[in-house]
LUMKOLLUM-870929 format. One record per residue (C-alpha): y negated, x, z; residue in one letter. Coordinates in steps of 0.05 Angstrom, whole numbers, plus 5000, padded with zeros to 4 digits. Layout:
YXZa/...
REM end
This chain:
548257764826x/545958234771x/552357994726x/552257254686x/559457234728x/556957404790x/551656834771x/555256324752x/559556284814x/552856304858x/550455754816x/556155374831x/556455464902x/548655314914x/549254694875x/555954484908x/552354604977x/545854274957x/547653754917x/552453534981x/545853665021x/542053164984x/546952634978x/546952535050x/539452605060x/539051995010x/544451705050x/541651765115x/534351475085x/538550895064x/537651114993x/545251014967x/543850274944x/541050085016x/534049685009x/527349895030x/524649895101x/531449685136x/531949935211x/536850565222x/540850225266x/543349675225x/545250145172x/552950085181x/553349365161x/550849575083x/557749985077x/559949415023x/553349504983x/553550274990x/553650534910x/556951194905x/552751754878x/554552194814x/554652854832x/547753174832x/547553754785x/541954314779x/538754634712x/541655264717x/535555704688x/530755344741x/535355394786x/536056234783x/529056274779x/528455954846x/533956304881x/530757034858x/523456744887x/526856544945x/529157204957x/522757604944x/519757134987x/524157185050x/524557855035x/517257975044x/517557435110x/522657875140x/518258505124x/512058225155x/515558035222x/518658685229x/510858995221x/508158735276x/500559045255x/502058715189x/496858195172x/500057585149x/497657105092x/494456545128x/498455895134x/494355355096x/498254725121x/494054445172x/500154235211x/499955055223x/492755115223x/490955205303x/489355835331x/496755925371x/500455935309x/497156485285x/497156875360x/504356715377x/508557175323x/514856735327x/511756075318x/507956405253x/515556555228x/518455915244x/512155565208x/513156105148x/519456005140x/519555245150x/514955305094x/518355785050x/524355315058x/520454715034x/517954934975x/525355094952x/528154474968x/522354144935x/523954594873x/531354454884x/529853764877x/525453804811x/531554234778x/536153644783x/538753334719x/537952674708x/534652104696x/526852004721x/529251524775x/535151914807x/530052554809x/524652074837x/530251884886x/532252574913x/525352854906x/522952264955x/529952445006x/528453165006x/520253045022x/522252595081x/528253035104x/522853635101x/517653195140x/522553055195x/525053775204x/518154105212x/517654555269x/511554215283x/514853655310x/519153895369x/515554155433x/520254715430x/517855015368x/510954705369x/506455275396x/499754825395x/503154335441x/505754895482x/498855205495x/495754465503x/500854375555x/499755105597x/492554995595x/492954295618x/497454515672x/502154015643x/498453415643x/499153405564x/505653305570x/505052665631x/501152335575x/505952385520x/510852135550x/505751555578x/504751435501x/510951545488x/513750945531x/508650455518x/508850545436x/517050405452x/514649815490x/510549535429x/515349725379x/511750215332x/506950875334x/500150835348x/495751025296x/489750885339x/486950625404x/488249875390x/486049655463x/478849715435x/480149205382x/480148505379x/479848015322x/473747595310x/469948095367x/470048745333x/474048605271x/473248055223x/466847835248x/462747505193x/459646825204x/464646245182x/469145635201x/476245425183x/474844815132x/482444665118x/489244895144x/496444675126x/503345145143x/501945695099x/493445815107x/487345665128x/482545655086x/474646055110x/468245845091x/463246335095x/455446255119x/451646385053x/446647025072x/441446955025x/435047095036x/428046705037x/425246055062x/430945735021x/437846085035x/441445924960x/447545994934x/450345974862x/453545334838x/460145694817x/464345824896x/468346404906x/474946364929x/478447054960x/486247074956x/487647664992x/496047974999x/500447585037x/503448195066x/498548425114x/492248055139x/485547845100x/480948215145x/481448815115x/476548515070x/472048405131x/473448955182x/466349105200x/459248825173x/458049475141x/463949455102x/465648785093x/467448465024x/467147845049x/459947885072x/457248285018x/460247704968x/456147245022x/449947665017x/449147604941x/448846914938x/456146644932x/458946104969x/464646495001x/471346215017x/477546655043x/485646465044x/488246665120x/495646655105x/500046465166x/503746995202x/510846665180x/515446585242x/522746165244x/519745525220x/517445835159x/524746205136x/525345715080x/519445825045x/520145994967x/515346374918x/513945684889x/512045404961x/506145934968x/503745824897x/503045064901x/501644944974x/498445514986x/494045844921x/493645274876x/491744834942x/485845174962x/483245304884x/482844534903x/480944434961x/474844874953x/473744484885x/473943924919x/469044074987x/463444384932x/463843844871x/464544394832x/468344354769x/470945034771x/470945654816x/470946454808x/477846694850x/478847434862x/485847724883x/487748424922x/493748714914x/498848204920x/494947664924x/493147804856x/500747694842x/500147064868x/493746844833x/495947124772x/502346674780x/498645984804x/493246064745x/500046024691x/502345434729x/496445074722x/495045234643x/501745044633x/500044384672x/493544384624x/488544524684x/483845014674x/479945044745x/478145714744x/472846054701x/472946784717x/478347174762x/477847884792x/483748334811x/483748854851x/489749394861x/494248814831x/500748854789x/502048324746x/506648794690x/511049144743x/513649724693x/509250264730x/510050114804x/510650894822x/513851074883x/516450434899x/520850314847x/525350844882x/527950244929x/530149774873x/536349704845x/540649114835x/544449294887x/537849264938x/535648644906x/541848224908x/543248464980x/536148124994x/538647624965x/545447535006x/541947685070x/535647215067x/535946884999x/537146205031x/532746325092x/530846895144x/524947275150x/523147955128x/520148295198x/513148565197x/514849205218x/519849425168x/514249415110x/509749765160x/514150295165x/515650345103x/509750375071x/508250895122x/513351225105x/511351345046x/506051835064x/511352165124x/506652725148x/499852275159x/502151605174x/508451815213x/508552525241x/502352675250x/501752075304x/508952295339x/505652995346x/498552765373x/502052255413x/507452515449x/507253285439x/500353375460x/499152765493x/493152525459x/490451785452x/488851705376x/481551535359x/479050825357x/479550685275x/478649995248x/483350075192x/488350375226x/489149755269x/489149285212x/494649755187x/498849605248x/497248945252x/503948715208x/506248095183x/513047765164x/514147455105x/519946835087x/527047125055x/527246685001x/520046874983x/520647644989x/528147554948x/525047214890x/518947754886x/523148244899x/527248074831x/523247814783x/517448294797x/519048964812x/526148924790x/525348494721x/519348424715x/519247784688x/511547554697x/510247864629x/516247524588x/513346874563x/517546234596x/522946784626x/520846454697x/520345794723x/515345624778x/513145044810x/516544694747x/512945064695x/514845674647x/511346264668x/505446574607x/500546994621x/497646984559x/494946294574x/489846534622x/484646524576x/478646664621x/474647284635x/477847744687x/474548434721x/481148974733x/479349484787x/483850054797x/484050584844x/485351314806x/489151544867x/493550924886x/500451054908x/502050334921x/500150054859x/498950604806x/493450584766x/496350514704x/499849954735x/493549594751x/490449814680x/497149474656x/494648734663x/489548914609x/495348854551x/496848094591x/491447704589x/488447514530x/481447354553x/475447694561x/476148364606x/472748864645x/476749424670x/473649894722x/475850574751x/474550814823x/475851424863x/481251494921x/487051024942x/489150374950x/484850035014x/480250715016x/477850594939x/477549794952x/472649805013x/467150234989x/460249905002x/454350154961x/450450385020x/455850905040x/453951124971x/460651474969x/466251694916x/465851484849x/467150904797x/469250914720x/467550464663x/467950464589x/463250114549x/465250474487x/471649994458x/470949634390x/469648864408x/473048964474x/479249214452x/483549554506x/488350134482x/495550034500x/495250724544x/490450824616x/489751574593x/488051294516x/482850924555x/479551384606x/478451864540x/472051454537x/470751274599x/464451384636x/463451664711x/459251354759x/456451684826x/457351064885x/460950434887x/464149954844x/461749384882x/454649374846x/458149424779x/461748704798x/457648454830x/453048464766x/459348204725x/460647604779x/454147404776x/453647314697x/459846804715x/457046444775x/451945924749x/445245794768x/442545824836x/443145274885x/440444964953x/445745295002x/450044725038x/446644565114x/453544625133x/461444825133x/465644445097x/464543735074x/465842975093x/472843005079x/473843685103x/470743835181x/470644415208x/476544625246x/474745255294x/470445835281x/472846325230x/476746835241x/480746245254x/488446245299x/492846415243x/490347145234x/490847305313x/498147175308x/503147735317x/508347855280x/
REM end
């Protein structure tokens, strides 16, 4: 291959074979126009929604320079296994890390060369021409085709599993396939021990009662925790809207790290939204159903159980969405119940969604739209897997390998069981956020939507808001969370912290962990357009971002009151003891 000719024709042939390659791994990850999340075995029906694929083409410079690496590389492989006193480089994939990779000389191959492979493809998939979404596209195939294919995860190949199994005399292997038959029976992978969990035992524990309830929530209220002969409370409530698509708890997994009860312990009178787990009788539901019957109602029903003439509301994730949403309706209706508002991980400008926007095309939105536009339900499970999917080698395989392979039980994790813990959402509800959101974003075009019978504007919301962000989100990006600081026209605070989405959230102060980032430094509160423009300036904080709000949420809450003697009001009796039923149903 010395000669350009000689070249050329290579080229060709590696990025006829390739490209072919990587048009059926997006295929067969239902990437060819087929939406997000949708079981395997249904596949076949999408054949009339199936988009056909230009042909994937290579740049040719990047893609010489990784053919000649590829051959030093496997060159120097082939040397080292034929020198058996050779010491090899040491594998630093932790999937490879145990001691019988490294004794067993053709399990080190496999792994090195598994590895070696890897990286091309991965380079293969950065050298294709293109626009950012089709290269965002085949990069994701080629990541999840290489996560599947690992030798790691056949017992065949898998010399940890194969040493767990001779020293346990085979008993590893009786227990994988023990976990292996009861995960089939409850329909996804463990990620942890979930016998040794219960709701309102061990998880979502904090002191409360259900004050209100209708089809779509029930509405918490929260024992105030203050301290002193006189428990008080500030005059201002707090109301918690946390995402529809998974349940509120993880704002209240354990006392230590609860959200919920540190909001309760500095003198707030806490409420929480516990959305429904939607089953049949729920397949009808709209966007505009969960914003007036569901957000909007309990902004008034707490209004209306504390006198008070306006609250502080905080929203996570989507829930944020949906706050953001109901706050337009109501300026639009003239209401302004709502004095300060806090969003956490939320998109309300959908132009950076990162990974996600992979999934959406018109041809994955408006086959949402055919198959449960009008009703159906969107099951639990297929968001759960694939948002774990999304991270393929620690949410997925690493669980198939401990599982099965060696025939562990995973270790008892709180959050890991709120991650399995999934929830449905209505069709006509997850069709109409999954188009004018992530597809058109239409929140941030002034009267482009129509909810509840009012044109959507964002730039009414003319109240303070805090923006948090987590630096290392991959479900909503911070730049997409920093994004809602070019919406709203009111007075902001935008904070920084370390790690991901639900890791960066739940970060109590007396972990004193991670990190948080604030800038003080912007002319009368001006935000530039840009997050980078913006961390420039910023400031970095040792320990959590939760003192740094709480400080802000204070300076919005009023002045201090008797705390109520009891839950709810005269018009509004306690139902049942928080956690409440909604939240223990399975999806």
């Amino acid at each position: 291959m010395n000669s350009d000719a000689n070249w050329a024709q290579a080229a060709q042939r590696m990025q006829e074979t390739f490209g072919a390659g990587l048009q059926q791994a997006m295929g067969s990850l239902g990437m060819a126009g087929q939406p997000v999340g949708f079981p395997p075995m249904e596949l076949p029906k999408l054949t009339q929604f199936n988009q056909a694929h230009p042909p994937i083409r290579f740049d040719a410079d990047k893609l010489k320079a990784l053919q000649n690496r590829y051959i030093e590389d496997a060159t120097a492989l082939w040397n080292q296994g034929l020198q058996a006193s050779a010491a090899a480089p040491a594998i630093s994939d932790r999937r490879f890390s145990a001691e019988a990779w490294k004794v067993n000389p053709v399990s080190k191959f496999s792994a090195s060369a598994y590895l070696l492979n890897a990286r091309t493809l991965m380079g293969l998939a950065d050298a294709v021409e293109g626009d950012d979404k089709t290269r965002a596209r085949v990069q994701f195939a080629v990541e999840q085709w290489m996560a599947a294919s690992a030798p790691s995860n056949f017992l065949a190949l898998n010399a940890e599993a194969q040493q767990k199994a001779i020293d346990s005399k085979g008993e590893s292997i009786a227990k994988g396939l023990v976990n292996l038959m009861h995960d089939m029976k409850q329909g996804h992978v463990s990620m942890t021990d979930e016998s040794l969990f219960e709701v309102g035992k061990n998880v979502a524990t904090t002191e409360g009662a259900v004050v209100f309830e209708n089809e779509f929530f029930q509405l918490l209220e929260y024992k105030p925790l203050g301290s002193g002969p006189v428990v008080k409370v500030y005059e201002r409530p707090f109301l918690l809207v946390p995402p529809c698509i998974n349940k509120f708890y993880i704002l209240d997994l354990q006392p230590e790290n609860s959200l919920i009860r540190y909001a309760a312990a500095q003198g707030h009178r806490t409420f929480v939204v516990s959305w429904r787990n939607p089953d049949e009788s729920m397949a009808d539901k709209t966007w505009d159903d969960y914003i007036e019957n569901a957000a909007i109602k309990a902004i008034a029903v707490v209004r209306e159980i504390t006198g008070a003439e306006t609250i502080n509301a905080l929203g996570f994730c989507v829930g944020g969405t949906i706050l953001g949403t109901a706050l337009s309706v109501l300026a639009a209706r003239g209401e302004k119940p709502v004095a300060s508002v806090t969003l956490l991980t939320s998109l309300l400008d959908f132009t950076d969604t990162g990974i996600l926007d992979i999934f959406i095309d018109e041809t994955s939105v408006k086959f949402r739209e055919e198959e449960m536009g009008k009703g159906g339900l969107l099951k639990g499970r297929d968001l759960s897997s694939t948002f774990s999917f999304l991270r393929p080698n620690d949410l997925v395989w690493n669980y198939v390998v401990g599982n099965y392979l060696k025939g562990e039980t995973p270790p008892p994790f709180d959050l890991l069981y709120w991650n399995s813990d999934s929830t449905n959402l209505p069709g006509p509800f997850y069709a109409w956020y999954l188009r004018n959101t992530y597809f058109e974003n239409n929140l941030i075009k002034p009267g482009k939507t129509v909810v509840c019978g009012e044109k959507v504007d964002l730039g009414k919301i003319d109240i303070p808001v805090y923006i948090y962000g987590s630096r290392e989100d991959h479900i909503v990006p911070i730049g997409g969370a920093y994004a809602s600081t070019q919406q709203l026209p009111g007075k902001k605070r935008f904070v920084m912290g370390a790690s991901g989405h639900i890791a960066g959230v739940i970060n109590p102060p007396a972990k004193n962990k991670r990190s948080y980032w604030t800038n003080d430094k912007l002319p009368q509160g001006k935000f530039p357009a840009a997050h980078a423009d913006w961390l420039k300036g910023a400031t970095e904080h040792p320990g959590s971002w939760w003192t740094d709000w709480s400080g802000w949420l204070k300076s919005h809450a009023g002045k201090q009151i008797a705390a109520p003697k009891g839950y709810g009001s005269r018009h509004y009796k306690p139902i049942e003891a928080a956690p409440g039923r909604y939240v223990k149903v399975k999806a």
